[in-house]
C-alpha positions in Angstrom: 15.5 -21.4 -21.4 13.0 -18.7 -21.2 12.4 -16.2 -18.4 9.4 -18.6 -17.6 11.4 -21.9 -17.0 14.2 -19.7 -15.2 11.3 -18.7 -12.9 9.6 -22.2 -12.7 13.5 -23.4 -11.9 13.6 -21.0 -8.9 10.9 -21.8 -7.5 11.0 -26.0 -7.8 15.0 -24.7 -5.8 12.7 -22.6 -3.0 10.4 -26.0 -2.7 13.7 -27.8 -2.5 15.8 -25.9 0.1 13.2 -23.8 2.1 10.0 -26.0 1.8 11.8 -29.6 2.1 9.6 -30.7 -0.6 10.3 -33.0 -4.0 8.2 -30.5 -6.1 6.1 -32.6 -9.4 7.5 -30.2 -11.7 4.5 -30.5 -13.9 1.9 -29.8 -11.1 4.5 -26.5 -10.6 4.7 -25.3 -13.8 0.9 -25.1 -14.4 0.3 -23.6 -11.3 2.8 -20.8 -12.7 1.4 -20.4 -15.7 -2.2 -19.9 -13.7 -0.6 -17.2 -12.4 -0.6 -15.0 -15.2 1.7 -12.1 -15.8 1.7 -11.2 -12.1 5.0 -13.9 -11.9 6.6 -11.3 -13.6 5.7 -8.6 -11.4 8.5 -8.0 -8.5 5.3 -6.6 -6.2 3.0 -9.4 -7.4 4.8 -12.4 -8.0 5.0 -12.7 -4.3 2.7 -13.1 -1.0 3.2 -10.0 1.5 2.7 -12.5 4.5 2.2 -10.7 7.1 -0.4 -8.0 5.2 -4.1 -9.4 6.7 -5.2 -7.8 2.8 -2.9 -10.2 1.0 -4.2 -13.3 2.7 -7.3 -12.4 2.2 -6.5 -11.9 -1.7 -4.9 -15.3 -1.6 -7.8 -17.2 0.1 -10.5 -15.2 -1.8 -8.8 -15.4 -5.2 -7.3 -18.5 -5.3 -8.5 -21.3 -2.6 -11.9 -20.1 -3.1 -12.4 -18.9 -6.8 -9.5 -21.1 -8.6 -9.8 -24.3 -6.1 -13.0 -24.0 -5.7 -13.1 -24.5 -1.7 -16.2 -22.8 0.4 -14.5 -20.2 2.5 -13.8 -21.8 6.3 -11.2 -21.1 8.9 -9.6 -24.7 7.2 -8.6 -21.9 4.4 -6.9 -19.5 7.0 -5.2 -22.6 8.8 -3.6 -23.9 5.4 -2.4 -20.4 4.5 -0.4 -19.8 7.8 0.9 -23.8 7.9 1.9 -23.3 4.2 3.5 -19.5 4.9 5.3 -21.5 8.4 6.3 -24.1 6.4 8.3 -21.6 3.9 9.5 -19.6 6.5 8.1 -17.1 8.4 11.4 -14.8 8.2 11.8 -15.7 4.6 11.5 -12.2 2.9 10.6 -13.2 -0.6 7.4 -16.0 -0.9 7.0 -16.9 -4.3 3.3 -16.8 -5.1 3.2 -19.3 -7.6 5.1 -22.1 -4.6 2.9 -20.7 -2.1 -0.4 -21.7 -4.3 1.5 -25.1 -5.5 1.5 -25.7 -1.6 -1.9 -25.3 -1.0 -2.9 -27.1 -4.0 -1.1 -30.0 -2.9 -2.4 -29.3 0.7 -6.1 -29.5 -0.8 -5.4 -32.4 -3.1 -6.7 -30.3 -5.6 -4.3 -30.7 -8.3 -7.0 -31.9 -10.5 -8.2 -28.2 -11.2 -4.5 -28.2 -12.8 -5.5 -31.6 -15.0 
């Protein structure tokens, strides 16, 4: 297995056992690959919940540009269920769960088609 699928591997277990979700492990490893070499990146391969600059980065960058959603406090409310949902105390949040999360919470998996 490559570093990749080691990564996608991790993160399907942190969907599992922090996230009580059944992740589709095809939806999750496109979303991983959407995110580029930053999954790579200890600094960038995760969300810095509680910086107001990060979620801004994730709604701007993701919900709005990749998901193409118009920018509404909706966007804000997914962003702290889906960051409650993994834990607010959880140190590391994977960014490539966290934007598997809110593509599933958008039902916009179709931007992964």
């Amino acid at each position: 297995m490559g570093k990749r699928d080691d990564l996608i591997a991790k993160y399907a277990e942190d969907l599992k056992n922090k996230c009580g979700m059944d992740p589709d492990m095809d939806l999750l490893t496109k979303v991983t690959i959407g995110c580029g070499p930053a999954i790579y990146d200890a600094d960038a391969s995760t969300v810095a919940a509680s910086q107001e600059g990060e979620i801004e980065t994730v709604k701007n960058n993701f919900l709005i540009k990749k998901l193409g959603l118009s920018d509404s406090p909706a966007l804000d409310e997914a962003i702290q269920s889906v960051l409650g949902t993994y834990g607010m105390s959880e140190r590391n949040k994977y960014r490539a769960v966290v934007y598997y999360m809110l593509t599933k919470h958008f039902g916009k998996e179709s931007v992964y088609g």
